[in-house]
C-alpha positions in Angstrom: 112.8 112.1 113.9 111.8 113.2 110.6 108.0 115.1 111.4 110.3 118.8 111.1 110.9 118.5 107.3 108.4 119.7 105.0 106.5 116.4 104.3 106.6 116.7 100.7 110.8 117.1 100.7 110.4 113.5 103.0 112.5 110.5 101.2 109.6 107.8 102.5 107.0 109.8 101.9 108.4 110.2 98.3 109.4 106.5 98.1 105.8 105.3 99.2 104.1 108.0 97.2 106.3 106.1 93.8 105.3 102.8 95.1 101.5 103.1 94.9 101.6 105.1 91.6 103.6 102.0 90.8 101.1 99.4 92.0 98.3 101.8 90.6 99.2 101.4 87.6 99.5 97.9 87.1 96.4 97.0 88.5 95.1 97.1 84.9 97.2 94.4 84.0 95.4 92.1 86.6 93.4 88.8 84.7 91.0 87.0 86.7 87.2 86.9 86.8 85.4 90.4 88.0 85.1 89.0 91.4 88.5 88.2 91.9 90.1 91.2 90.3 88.2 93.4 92.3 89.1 91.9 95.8 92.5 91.7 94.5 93.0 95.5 93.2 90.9 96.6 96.0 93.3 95.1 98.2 96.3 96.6 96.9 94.6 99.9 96.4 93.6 99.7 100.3 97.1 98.8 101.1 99.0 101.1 99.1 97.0 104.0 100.1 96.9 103.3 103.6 101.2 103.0 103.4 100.6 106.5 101.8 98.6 107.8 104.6 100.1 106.3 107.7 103.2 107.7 106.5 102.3 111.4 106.0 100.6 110.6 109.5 104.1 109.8 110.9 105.9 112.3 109.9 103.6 115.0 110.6 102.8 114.2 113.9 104.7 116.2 116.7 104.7 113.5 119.6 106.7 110.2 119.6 104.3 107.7 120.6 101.6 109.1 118.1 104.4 108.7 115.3 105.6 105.0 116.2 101.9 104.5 116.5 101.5 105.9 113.0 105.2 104.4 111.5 103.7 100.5 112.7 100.7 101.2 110.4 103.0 102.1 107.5 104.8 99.1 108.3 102.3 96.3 108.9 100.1 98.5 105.5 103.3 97.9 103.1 103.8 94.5 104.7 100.2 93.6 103.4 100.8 95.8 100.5 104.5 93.4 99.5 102.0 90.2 100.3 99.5 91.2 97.5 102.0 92.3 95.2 104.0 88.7 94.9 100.9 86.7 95.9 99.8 88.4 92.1 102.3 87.2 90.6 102.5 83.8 92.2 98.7 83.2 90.8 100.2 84.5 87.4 97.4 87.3 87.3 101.0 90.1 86.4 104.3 89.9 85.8 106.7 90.7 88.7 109.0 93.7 89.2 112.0 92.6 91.4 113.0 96.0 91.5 109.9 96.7 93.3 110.0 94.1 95.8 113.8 95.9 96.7 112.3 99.4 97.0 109.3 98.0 99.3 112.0 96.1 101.7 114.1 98.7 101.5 111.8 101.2 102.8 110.6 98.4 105.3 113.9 99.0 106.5 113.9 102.2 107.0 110.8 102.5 108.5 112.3 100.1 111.1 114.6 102.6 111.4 111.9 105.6 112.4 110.3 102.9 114.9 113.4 102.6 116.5 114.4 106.2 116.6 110.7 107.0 118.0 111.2 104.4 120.8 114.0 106.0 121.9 112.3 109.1 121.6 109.8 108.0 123.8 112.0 106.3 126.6 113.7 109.6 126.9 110.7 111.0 127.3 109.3 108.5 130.1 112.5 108.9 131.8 112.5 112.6 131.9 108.5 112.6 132.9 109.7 110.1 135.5 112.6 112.3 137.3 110.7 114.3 139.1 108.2 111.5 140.5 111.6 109.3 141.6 112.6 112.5 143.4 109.6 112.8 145.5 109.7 109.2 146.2 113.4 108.9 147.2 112.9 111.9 149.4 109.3 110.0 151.0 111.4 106.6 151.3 114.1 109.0 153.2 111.7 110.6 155.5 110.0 107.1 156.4 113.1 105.7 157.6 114.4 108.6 159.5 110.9 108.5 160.9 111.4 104.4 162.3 114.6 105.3 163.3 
């Protein structure tokens, strides 16, 4: 897992921090009526920032389940954030990037890739918690049947 490097030396963190300044910046370009630009720069604003924060949440935190947790909210955040982006472009309010579209799936991927790594993480975990439990009930399961015999 990644949560040991500094978080500011982190390729995702980097790659989601360039990705909102990105999207930041061309919320200007946005056309619509007030209403409408609004809801729509809110909501990649929201979106971007939240990709931002969930990641720095991830790899920061020390405990598995609290960084798949945290790596699923980056996730389902740039999901919405990839949504808004090409829905913007569908309603010709911007012009599209393609290049951006490639940078967001690519670190789709590799936040896959953390979820993954975390859930094994975890199952190692469980299974190591679990040892000692198992123990104790082989040797009750052991002393119950010498006891019917």
């Amino acid at each position: 897992m990644m949560n040991e490097k500094k978080l500011t030396e982190n390729a995702l963190w980097k790659e989601a921090n360039a990705i909102a300044e990105y999207m930041y910046g061309r919320l200007e370009e946005l056309e619509q009526t007030p209403d409408e630009k609004w809801n729509t720069e809110r909501k990649i604003r929201n979106a971007a920032n939240d990709v931002i924060f969930f990641i720095a949440q991830a790899v920061g935190n020390y405990l598995p389940d609290a960084a798949e947790y945290d790596w699923n909210n980056a996730r389902k955040n740039l999901f919405a954030l990839r949504t808004m982006y090409t829905f913007t472009h569908k309603q010709k309010f911007i012009a599209l990037n393609p290049e951006i579209v490639v940078k967001i799936d690519e670190l789709l991927a590799n936040i896959d890739t953390e979820i993954a790594v975390t859930k094994k993480e975890i199952a190692k975990k469980a299974e190591k918690d679990m040892k000692p439990w198992l123990e104790k009930y082989r040797l009750w399961k052991e002393m119950e049947s010498r006891a019917k015999a």
